[in-house]
C-alpha positions in Angstrom: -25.0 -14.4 -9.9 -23.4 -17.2 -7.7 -19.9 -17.1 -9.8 -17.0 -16.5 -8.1 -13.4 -16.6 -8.7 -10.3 -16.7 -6.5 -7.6 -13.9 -6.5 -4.2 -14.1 -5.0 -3.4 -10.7 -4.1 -0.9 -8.6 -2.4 -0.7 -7.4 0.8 -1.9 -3.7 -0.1 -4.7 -5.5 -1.7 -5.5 -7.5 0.8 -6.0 -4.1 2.8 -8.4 -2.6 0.7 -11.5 -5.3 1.9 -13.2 -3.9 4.4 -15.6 -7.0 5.4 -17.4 -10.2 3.7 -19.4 -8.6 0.9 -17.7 -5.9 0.8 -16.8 -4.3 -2.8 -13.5 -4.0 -3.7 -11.4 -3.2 -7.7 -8.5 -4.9 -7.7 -6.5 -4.4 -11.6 -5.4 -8.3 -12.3 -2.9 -10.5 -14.1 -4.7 -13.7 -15.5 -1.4 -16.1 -15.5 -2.7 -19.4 -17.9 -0.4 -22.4 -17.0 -0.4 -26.0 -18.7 -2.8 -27.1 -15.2 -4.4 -23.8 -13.8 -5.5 -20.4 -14.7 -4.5 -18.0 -11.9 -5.6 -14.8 -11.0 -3.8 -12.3 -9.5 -4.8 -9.0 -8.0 -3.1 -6.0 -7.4 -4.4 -2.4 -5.5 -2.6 -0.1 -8.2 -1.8 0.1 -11.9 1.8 0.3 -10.6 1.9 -3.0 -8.7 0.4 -4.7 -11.7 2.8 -3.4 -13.9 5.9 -4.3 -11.5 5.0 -7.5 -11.3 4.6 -7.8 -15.3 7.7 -6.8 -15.6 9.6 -8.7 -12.9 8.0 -12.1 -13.7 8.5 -11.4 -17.7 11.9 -9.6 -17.3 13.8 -11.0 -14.7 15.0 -15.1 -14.9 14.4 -17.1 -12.7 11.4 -15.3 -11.3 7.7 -15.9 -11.4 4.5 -15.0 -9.8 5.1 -16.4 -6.3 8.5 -14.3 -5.9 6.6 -11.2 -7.5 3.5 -11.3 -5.2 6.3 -11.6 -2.4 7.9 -8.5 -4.1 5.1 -6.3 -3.9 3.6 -7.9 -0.7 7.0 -6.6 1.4 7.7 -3.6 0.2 5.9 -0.1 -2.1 7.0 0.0 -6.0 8.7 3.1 -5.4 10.8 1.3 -2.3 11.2 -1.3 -4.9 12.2 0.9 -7.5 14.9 3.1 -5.1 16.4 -0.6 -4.0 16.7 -1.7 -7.7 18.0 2.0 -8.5 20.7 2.4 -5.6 21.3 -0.9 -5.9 20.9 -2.0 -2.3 21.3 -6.0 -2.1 20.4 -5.7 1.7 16.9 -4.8 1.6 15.7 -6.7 -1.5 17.1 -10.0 0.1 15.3 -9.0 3.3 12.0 -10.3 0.8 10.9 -14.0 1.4 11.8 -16.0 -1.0 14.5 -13.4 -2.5 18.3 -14.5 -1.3 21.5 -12.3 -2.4 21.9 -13.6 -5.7 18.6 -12.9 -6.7 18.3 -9.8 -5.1 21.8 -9.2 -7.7 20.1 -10.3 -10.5 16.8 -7.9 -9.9 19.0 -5.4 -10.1 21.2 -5.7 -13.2 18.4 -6.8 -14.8 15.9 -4.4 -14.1 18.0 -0.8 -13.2 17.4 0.4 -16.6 14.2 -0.4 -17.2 12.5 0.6 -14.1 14.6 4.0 -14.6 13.9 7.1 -12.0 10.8 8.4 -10.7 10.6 12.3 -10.5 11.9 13.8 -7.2 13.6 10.9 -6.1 16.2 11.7 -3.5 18.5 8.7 -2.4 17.4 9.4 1.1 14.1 8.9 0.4 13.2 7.0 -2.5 9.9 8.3 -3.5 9.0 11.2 -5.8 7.2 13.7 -4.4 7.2 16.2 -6.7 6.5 14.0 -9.3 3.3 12.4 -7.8 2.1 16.4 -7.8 3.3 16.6 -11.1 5.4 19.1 -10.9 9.1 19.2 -12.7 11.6 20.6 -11.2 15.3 21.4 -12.8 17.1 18.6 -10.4 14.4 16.0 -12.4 15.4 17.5 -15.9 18.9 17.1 -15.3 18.9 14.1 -14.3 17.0 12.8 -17.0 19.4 14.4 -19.3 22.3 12.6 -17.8 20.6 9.1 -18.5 19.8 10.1 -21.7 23.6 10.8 -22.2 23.9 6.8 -21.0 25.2 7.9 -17.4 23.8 4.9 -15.0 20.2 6.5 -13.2 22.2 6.1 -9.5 25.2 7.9 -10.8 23.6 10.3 -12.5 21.4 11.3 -9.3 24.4 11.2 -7.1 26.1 14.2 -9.3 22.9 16.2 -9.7 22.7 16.2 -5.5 25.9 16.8 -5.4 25.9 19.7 -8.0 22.6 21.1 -6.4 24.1 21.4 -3.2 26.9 23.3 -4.5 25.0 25.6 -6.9 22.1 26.0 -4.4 18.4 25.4 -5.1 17.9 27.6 -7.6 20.1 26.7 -10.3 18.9 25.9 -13.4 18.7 22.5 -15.6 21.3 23.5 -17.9 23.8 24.4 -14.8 22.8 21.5 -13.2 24.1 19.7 -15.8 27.3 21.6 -17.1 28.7 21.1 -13.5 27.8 17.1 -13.7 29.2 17.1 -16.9 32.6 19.0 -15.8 33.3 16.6 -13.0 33.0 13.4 -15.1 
């Protein structure tokens, strides 16, 4: 009906028009400032939520570093940067220099916690996006809940997995973490 509105969006969003006139559903974040209502629009639940919690978590940081955030890189390369703690590739983002990058991560590695199946190689979870749990995922969910740091606690479960094979179980898994630390 002639109204329109304009949405700053990421770079996955941006993908998802495929012409002028196009349809596209986009979740947003309505950010009201003292001089501007701004909308921002995001291809996933995830993304939205990621940039929630960077621009409301993190100091320092608001929607223009966020949108940069989740224009360079996926949440779950996001989340395995923040997670293994790798300075290098979140200062690679514009707008994001070493000591931000620093602060991303102390301030975010526990809440953005560990996705299911997330190897350090890879940083995504595949099993978990199939839904599927596996006993490396319990156990190291077991170690965080015992306050072991998320990177540390993967790190032993790998390690322990390759040593047990790949069938041991959650509890093994974890009574050999537990008898190296």
């Amino acid at each position: 009906s002639g109204l329109g509105y304009e949405v700053i969006v990421t770079m996955s969003a941006a993908g998802l028009v495929k012409g002028v006139g196009s349809e596209v559903s986009l979740y947003t974040h309505l950010a009201v400032r003292e001089d501007a209502h701004v909308l921002y629009g995001f291809s996933s639940r995830q993304e939205r939520d990621l940039f929630r919690m960077v621009i409301g978590t993190v100091s320092g940081i608001g929607p223009k570093i966020g949108m940069s955030i989740l224009s360079s890189m996926s949440v779950d390369r996001f989340r395995h940067s923040i997670l293994f703690e790798d300075v290098k590739v979140l200062s690679s983002i514009p707008g994001v220099g070493k000591k931000t990058a620093e602060r991303l991560i102390v301030e975010l590695r526990d809440k953005l916690g560990i996705s299911p199946g997330m190897t350090k190689e890879s940083g995504t979870g595949v099993s978990g996006a199939m839904g599927i749990e596996n006993p490396s995922d319990e156990a190291v969910r077991a170690l965080i809940a015992l306050q072991m740091k998320p990177a540390d606690a993967l790190s032993m479960v790998e390690k322990a997995r390759k040593k047990l094979g790949d069938h041991a179980t959650t509890e093994e898994l974890v009574k050999a973490c537990l008898q190296r630390s």
